[in-house]
C-alpha positions as CSV (number, residue, x, y, z in Angstrom):
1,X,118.4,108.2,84.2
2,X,116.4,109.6,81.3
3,X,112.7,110.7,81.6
4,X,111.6,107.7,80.1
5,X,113.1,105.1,81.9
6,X,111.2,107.5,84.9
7,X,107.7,106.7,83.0
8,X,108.3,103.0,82.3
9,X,109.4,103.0,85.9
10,X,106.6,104.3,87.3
11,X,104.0,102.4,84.9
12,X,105.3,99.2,86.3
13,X,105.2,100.5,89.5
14,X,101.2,101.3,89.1
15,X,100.7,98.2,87.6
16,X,101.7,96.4,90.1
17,X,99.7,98.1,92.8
18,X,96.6,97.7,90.6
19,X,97.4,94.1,90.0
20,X,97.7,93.8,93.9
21,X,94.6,95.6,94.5
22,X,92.9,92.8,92.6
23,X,94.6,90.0,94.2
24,X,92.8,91.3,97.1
25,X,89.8,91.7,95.5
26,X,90.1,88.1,94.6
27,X,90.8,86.6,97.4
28,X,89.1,88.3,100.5
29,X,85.3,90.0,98.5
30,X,85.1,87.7,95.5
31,X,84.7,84.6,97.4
32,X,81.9,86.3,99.3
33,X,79.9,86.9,96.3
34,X,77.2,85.1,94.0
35,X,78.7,83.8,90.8
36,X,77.6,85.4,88.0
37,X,80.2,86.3,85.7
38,X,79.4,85.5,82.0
39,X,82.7,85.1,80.7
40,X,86.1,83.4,81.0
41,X,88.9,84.3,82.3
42,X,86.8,86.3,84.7
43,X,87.0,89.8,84.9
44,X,89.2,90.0,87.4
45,X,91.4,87.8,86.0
46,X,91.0,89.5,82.5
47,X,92.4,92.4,84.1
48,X,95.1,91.0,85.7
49,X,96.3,89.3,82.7
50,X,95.7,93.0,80.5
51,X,98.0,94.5,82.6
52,X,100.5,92.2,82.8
53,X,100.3,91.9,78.7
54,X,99.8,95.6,77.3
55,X,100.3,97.9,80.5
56,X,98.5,100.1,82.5
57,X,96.3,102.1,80.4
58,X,96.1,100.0,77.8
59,X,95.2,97.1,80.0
60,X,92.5,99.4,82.0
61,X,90.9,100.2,79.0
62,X,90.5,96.9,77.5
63,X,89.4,96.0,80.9
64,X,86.8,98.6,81.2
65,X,85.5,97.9,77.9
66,X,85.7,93.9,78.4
67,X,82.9,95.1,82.1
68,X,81.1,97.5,79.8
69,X,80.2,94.4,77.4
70,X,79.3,91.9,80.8
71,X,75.4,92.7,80.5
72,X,72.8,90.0,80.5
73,X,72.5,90.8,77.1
74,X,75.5,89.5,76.3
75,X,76.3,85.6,75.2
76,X,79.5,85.7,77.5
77,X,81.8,82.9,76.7
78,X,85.4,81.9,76.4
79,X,87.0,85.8,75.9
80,X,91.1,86.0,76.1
81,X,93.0,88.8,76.6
């Protein structure tokens, strides 16, 4: 098994505990809280589906950029992956 297939391996691996993580998030804390998010897909499910499309770090840092611009500044909307 070469290195690689070790890394790519792993990444999915971490990918899918993240994505689980939010799952959870999704189902047992969202539900308890005000709505308020400004954009669609949630964020939530933004990250899910950044993950699933570009990876791990990729998909965290579009994630974490996509949070950074939820601000009630901003004019929110319909915002894909």
């Amino acid at each position: 098994m070469a290195i690689q297939d070790i890394f790519s391996r792993a990444g999915k691996l971490v990918g899918k505990v993240l994505i689980a993580i939010i799952r959870v998030y999704q189902i047992a804390i969202s539900p308890l809280l005000p709505s308020a998010c400004r954009y669609a897909p949630t964020c939530s499910h933004y990250a899910v589906q950044a993950i699933q499309k570009y990876g791990v770090i990729k998909g965290l840092l579009k994630t974490l950029y996509r949070i950074l611009r939820c601000n009630p500044f901003s004019r929110g909307g319909y915002d894909p992956v």
